[in-house]
C-alpha positions in Angstrom: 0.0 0.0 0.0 1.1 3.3 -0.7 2.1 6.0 1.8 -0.9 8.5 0.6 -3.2 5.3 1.2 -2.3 4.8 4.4 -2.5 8.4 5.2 -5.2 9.3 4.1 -7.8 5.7 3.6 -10.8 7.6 2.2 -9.2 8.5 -0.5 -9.3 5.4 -2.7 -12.6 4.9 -1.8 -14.1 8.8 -1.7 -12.4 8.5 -5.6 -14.6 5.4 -6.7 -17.9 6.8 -4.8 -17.7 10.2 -6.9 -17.1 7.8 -10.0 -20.1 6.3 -9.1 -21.9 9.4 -8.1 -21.5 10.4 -11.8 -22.8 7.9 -13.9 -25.8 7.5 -11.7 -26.0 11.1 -11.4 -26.3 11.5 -15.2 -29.0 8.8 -15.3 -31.5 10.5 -13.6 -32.6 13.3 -16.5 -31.8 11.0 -18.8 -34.3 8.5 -17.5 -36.9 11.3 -17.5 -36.3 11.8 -20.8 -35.7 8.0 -22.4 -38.9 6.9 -19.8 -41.3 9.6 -20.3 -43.7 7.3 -22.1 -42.9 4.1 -21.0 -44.4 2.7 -18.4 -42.2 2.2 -14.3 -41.8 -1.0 -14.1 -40.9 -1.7 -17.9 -38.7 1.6 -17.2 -36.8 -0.3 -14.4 -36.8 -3.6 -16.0 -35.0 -1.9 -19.0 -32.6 0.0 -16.4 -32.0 -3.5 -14.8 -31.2 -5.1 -17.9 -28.6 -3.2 -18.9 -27.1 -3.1 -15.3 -26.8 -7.1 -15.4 -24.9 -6.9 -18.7 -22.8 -4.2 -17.4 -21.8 -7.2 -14.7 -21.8 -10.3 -16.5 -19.2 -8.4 -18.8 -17.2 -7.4 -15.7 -16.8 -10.4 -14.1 -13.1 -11.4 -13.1 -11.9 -14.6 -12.4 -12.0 -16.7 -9.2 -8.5 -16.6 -8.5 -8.7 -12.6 -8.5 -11.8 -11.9 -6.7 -14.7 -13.9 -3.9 -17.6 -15.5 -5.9 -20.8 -15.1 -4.7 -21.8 -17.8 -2.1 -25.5 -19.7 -1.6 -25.6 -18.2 1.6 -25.7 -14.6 0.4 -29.3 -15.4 -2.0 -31.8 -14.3 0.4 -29.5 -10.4 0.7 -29.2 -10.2 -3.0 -33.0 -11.5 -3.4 -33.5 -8.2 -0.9 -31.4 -6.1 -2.7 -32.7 -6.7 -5.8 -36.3 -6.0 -4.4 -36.0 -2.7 -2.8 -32.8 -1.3 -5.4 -33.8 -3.0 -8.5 -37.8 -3.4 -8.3 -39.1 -0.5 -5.6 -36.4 2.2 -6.0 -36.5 2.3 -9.8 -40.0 2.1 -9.6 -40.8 5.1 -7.4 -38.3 6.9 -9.7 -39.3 6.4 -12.6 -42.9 7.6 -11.4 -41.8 10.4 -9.7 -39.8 11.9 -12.1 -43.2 11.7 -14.5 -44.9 13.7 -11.9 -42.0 16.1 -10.8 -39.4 18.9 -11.8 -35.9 16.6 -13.0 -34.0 19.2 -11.6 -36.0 18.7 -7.9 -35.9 15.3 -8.1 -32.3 15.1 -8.5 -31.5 16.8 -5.7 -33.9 15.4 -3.7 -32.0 11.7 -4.2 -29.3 13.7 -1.6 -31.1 12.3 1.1 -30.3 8.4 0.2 -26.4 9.5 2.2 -28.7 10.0 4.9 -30.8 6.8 5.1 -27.7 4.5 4.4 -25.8 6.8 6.9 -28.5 5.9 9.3 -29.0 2.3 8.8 -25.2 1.5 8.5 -24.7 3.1 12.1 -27.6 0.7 13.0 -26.8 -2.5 11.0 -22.5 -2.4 11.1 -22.2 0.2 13.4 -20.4 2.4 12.0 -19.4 5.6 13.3 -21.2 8.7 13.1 -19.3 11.9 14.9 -21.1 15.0 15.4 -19.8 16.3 12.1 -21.5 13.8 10.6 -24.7 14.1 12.1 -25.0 17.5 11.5 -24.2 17.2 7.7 -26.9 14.5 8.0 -29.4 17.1 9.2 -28.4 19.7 6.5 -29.1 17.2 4.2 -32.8 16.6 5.5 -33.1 20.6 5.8 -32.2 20.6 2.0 -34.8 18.0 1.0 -37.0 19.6 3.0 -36.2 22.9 1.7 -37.4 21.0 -1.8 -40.7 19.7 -0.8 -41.4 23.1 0.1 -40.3 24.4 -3.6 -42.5 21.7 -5.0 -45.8 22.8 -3.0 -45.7 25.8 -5.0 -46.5 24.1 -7.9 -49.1 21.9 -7.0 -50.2 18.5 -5.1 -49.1 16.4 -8.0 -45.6 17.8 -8.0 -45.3 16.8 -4.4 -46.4 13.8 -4.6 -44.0 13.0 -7.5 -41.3 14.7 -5.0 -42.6 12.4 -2.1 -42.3 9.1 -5.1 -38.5 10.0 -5.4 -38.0 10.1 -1.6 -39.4 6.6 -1.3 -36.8 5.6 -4.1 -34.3 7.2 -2.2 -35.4 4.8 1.0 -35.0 2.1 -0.8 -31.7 2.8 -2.5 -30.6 3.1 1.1 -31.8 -0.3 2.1 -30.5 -1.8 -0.8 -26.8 0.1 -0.1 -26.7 -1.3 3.4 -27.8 -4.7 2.4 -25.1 -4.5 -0.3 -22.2 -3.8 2.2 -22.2 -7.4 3.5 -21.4 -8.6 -0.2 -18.7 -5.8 -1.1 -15.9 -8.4 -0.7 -17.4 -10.1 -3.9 -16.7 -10.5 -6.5 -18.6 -6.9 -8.1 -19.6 -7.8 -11.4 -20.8 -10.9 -10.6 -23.0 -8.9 -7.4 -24.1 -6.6 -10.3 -25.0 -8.9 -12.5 -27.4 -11.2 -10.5 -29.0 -8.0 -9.2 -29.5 -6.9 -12.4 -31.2 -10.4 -13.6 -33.6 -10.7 -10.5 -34.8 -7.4 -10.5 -34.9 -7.2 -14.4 -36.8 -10.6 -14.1 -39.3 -9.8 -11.3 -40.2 -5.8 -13.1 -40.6 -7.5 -16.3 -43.1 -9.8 -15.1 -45.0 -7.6 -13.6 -44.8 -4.9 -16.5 -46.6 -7.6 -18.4 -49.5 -8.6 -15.5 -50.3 -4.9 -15.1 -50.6 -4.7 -19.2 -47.9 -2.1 -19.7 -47.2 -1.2 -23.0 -44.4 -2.3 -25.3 -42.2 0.7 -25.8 -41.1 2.5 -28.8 -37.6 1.0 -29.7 -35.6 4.5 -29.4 -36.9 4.7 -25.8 -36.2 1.0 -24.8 -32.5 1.5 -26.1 -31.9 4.4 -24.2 -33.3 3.1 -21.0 -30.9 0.0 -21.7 -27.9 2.3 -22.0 -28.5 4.1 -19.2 -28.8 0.9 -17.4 -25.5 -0.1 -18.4 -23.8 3.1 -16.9 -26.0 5.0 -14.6 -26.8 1.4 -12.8 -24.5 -1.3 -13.9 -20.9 0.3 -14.0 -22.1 3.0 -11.4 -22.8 -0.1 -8.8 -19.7 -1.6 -9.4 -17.7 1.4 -8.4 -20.6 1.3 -5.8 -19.6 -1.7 -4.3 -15.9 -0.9 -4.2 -16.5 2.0 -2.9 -17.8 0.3 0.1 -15.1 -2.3 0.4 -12.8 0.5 0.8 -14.3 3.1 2.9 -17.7 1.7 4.5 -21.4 2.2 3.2 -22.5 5.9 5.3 -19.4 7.7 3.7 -20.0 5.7 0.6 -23.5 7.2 0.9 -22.0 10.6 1.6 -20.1 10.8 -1.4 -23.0 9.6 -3.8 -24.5 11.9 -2.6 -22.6 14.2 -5.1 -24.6 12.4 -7.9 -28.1 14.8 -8.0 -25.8 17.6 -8.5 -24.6 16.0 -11.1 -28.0 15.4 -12.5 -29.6 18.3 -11.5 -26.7 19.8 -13.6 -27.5 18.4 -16.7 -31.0 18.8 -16.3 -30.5 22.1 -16.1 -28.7 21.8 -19.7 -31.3 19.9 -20.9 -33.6 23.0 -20.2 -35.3 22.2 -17.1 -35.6 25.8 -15.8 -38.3 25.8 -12.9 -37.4 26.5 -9.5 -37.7 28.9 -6.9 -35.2 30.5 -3.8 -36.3 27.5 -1.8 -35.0 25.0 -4.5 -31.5 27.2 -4.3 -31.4 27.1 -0.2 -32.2 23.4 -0.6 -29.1 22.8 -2.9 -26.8 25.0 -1.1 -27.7 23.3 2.5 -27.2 19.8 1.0 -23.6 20.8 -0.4 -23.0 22.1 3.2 -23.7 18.5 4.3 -21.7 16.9 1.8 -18.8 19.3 2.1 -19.2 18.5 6.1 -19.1 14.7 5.8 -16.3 14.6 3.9 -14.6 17.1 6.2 -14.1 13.9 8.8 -11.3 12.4 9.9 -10.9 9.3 12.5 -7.9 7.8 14.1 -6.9 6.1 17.4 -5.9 2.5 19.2 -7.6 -0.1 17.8 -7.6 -4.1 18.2 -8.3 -6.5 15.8 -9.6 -9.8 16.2 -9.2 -13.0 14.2 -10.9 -13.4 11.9 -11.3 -16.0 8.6 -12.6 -14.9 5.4 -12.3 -14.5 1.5 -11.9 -11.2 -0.5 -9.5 -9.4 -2.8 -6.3 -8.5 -1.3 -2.5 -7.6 -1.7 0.2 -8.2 0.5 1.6 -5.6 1.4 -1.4 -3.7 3.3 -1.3 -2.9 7.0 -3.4 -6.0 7.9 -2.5 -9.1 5.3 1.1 -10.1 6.5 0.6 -14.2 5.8 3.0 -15.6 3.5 1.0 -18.6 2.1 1.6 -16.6 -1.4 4.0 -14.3 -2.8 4.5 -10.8 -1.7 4.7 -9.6 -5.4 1.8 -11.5 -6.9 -0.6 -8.9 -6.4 -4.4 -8.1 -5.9 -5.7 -11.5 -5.7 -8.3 -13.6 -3.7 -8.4 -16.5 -1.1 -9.2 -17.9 1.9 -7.1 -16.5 4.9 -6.6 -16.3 8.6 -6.1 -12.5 10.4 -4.6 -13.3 13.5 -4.8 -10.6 16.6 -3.4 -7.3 16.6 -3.6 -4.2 18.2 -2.5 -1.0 16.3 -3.2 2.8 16.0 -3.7 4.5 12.1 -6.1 6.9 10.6 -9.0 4.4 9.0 -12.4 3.9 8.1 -15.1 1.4 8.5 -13.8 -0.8 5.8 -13.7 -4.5 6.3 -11.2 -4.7 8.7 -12.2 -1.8 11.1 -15.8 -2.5 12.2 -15.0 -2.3 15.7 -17.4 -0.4 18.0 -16.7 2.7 19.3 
């Protein structure tokens, strides 16, 4: 591992969550646009199609990275359920009913659910800083709804769609950190078949139109970036930093749509759809803003994911120091340290 890596852990992981943050971010006008006449859950069928491609594609050998075990079925049968069946699905409707450039935004507020849940489920830390860039966050959503009312009940109930979306994407982010030592693409890809599957399915039971071809491509290409490659940096992501300042960093991504958007000519808003935006980069800015380090033990521990050797925490010799990133079965043993970190995989300790 490099010095700067050991100095300063977020970065590696801060770097794949903005890579993320921007392909999803991107997605979100352009699924307005490419789903305008098609109906939700054909939309995220579509999306979901393309993201399974995106990770059968990207698969990498077993030697290199963890496959996916039987064990882990029910999570990804969860995932796919609320991130690839209800989240798309509330999108997709919402951003029918709604302003793309509020709606963006408004997907700020997934940081803050899968903040939440990941202090409940994994336990990791949350410092003042980071609960107050939490609340600016829910201030600048709120800030939103409030924009929205302006223009009618319809627009905030399309609002209140894309919040539910953003639930569920925060669900399906903390389920997902439990399989972040997988193999990625192969996580992507089985995520993308269920929920492609089970949306399909239902698109045909509730009669939903075929849609035009031009549409149904670019739904599919989105799917391929905006959810498929964006997942897999996802995933990353959270094998290198955690899943709340994963969150916090994809939280970038409605700027990023609400960006484009705006150069696609959405032009409505209002002074409280500017206090909402400037509140949630406060958050952001805040979250990123933290730092942790102190005495730390670990215990040992037995498990499979992609590695090198010459890390602060795999010193076993049962291969090569040179051979690289690679992945197998092997033994932590106990050890008591101090070094600035993050609630990756090896630092899940309680604080």
């Amino acid at each position: 591992m490099e010095v700067g890596a050991r100095r300063w852990p977020a970065l590696q992981g801060g770097l794949l969550a903005l890579a993320a943050a921007v392909l999803f971010g991107v997605s979100t006008p352009l699924v307005q646009r490419f789903g305008s006449a098609v109906g939700s859950l054909t939309t995220a069928a579509l999306l979901y199609a393309g993201a399974a491609f995106t990770g059968a594609t990207l698969r990498r050998p077993v030697e290199k990275e963890a496959r996916v075990r039987r064990r882990d079925a029910s999570r990804l049968a969860l995932m796919a359920l609320f991130g690839a069946a209800i989240g798309p699905v509330a999108l997709a409707w919402g951003l029918q009913q709604t302003s793309g450039t509020s709606a963006s935004l408004m997907l700020t507020l997934e940081a803050v659910f899968t903040a939440v849940l990941a202090r409940l489920w994994y336990h990791e830390t949350l410092d003042r800083r980071v609960i107050l860039a939490m609340a600016l966050l829910t201030l600048g959503g709120s800030a939103l709804v409030l924009d929205r009312s302006q223009a009618g009940s319809s627009q905030v109930l399309g609002l209140l769609a894309v919040l539910v979306a953003t639930a569920a994407w925060g669900v399906d982010n903390t389920l997902s950190r439990a399989l972040a030592e997988r193999d990625p693409g192969q996580v992507v890809m089985l995520k993308g078949v269920i929920g492609a599957s089970a949306t399909a399915v239902l698109a045909i039971v509730f009669g939903e139109p075929v849609p035009q071809f031009w549409s149904a491509l670019g739904l599919l290409a989105v799917g391929v970036t905006g959810y498929g490659l964006s997942l897999r940096f996802y995933l990353l992501a959270q094998r290198a930093f955690g899943a709340a300042r994963t969150g916090s960093v994809f939280a970038f991504a409605p700027f990023v749509g609400a960006a484009l958007a705006f150069l696609l000519g959405e032009r409505s808003g209002s002074m409280w759809m500017l206090a909402g935006a400037v509140l949630m980069v406060s958050g952001i800015a805040l979250h990123l803003a933290e730092t942790h380090s102190h005495e730390h033990e670990h215990e040992p521990i037995e498990h499979e994911h992609a590695h090198s050797h010459d890390d602060l925490h795999h010193g076993h010799h049962d291969h090569p120091v040179g051979t690289g990133a690679h992945s197998h079965v092997h033994r932590h043993e106990p050890i008591r340290h101090a070094h600035p970190h993050v609630p990756d995989e090896h630092h899940l300790h309680r604080h």
